[in-house]
C-alpha positions in Angstrom: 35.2 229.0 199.7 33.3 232.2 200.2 32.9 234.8 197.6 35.3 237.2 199.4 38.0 234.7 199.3 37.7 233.7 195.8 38.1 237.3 195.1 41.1 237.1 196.8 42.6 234.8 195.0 41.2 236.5 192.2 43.1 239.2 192.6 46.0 237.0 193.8 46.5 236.1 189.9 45.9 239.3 188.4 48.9 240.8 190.7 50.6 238.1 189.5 50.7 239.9 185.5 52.8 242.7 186.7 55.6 240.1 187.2 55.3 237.0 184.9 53.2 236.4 181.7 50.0 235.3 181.2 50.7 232.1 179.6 53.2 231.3 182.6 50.1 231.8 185.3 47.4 229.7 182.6 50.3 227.0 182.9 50.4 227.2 186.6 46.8 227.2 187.3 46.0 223.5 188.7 48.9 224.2 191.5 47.2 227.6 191.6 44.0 226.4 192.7 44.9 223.0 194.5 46.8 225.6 197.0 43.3 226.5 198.3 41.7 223.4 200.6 38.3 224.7 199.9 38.2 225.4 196.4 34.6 224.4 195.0 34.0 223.9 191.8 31.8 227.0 191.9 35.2 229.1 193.1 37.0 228.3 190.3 34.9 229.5 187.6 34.4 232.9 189.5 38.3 232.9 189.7 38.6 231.9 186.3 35.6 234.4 185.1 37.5 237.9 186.8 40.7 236.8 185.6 40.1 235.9 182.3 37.9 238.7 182.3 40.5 240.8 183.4 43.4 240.2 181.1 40.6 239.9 177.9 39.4 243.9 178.7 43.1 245.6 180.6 43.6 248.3 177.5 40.1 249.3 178.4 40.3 248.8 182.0 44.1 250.4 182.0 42.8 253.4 180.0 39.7 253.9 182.9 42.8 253.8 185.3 45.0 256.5 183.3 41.9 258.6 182.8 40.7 259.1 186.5 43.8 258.4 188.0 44.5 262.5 186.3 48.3 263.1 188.5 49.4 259.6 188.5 50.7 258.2 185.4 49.5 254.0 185.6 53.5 253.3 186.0 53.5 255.1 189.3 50.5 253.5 190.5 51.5 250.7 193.0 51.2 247.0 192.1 48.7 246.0 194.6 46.5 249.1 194.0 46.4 248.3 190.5 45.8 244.9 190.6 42.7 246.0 193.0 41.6 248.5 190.4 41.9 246.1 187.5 39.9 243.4 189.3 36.8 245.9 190.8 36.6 248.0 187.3 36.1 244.3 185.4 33.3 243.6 187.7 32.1 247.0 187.1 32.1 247.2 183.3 31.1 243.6 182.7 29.5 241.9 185.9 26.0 242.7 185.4 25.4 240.5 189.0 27.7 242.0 191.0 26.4 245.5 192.1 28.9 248.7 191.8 28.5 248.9 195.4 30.0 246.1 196.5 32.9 245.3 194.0 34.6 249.2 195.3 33.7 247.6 199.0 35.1 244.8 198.2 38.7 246.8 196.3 38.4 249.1 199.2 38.7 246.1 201.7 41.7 244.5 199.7 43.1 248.1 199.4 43.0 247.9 203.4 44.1 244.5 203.8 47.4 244.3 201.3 48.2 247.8 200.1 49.8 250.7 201.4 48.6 253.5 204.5 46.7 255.8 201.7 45.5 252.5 198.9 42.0 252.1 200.3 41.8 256.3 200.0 43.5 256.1 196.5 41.4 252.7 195.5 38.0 254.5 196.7 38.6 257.8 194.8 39.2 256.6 191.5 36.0 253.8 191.5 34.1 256.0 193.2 34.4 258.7 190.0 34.2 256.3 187.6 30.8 254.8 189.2 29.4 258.0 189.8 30.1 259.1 186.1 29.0 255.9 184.6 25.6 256.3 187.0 25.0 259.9 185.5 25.6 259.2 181.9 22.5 255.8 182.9 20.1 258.2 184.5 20.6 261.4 181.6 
């Protein structure tokens, strides 16, 4: 399994908190993964890493969100686009080998592939302020 697809199903499980609990999805997680042919060893802890990841740091990441997301309260915000934004602003903040560059590619590609006409606009805007404002406050 290539990296792209492991962030899918990365962000495959993180969607999944809107709708059922954590524990539920932690339960699930061997039929989660055996549903993937190629899963490597490898895979899994990257899958493991974001979503752990992910639900350990959401009042953080959720609060990015409601900051630079200024007209949209978080409710409002679609599923999909905020699972995407979740999953890209963890690799941001705590993925020290995964360049800024390519985690708001890689959200802007899931933003095109499974959300809405304007979600790879929406997704883009909001990373791209919070990188660019995180990159200023590095090189004051």
């Amino acid at each position: 399994m290539n990296r792209r697809d492991a962030r899918k199903a990365s962000f495959s499980l993180i969607y999944q908190l809107e709708f059922i609990s954590h524990d539920e999805i932690t339960e699930n997680l061997d039929d989660f993964m055996n549903s993937y042919d190629d899963m490597d060893a490898l895979s899994k802890t990257f899958i493991m890493g974001e979503f752990n990841g992910v639900w350990q740091n959401i009042t953080q990441i959720d609060s990015l969100v409601s900051t630079y997301s200024k007209s949209w309260d978080i409710d409002r915000i679609s599923k999909v686009d905020l699972a995407i934004l979740r999953l890209s602003l963890y690799e941001i903040l705590h993925c020290e080998d995964i360049p800024n560059k390519v985690s708001v590619n890689e959200a802007v590609e899931l933003a095109k592939e499974f959300g809405g006409d304007e979600s790879s606009v929406f997704v883009n805007g909001i990373l791209g302020k919070i990188v660019a404002e995180s990159e200023e406050g590095v090189n004051a």
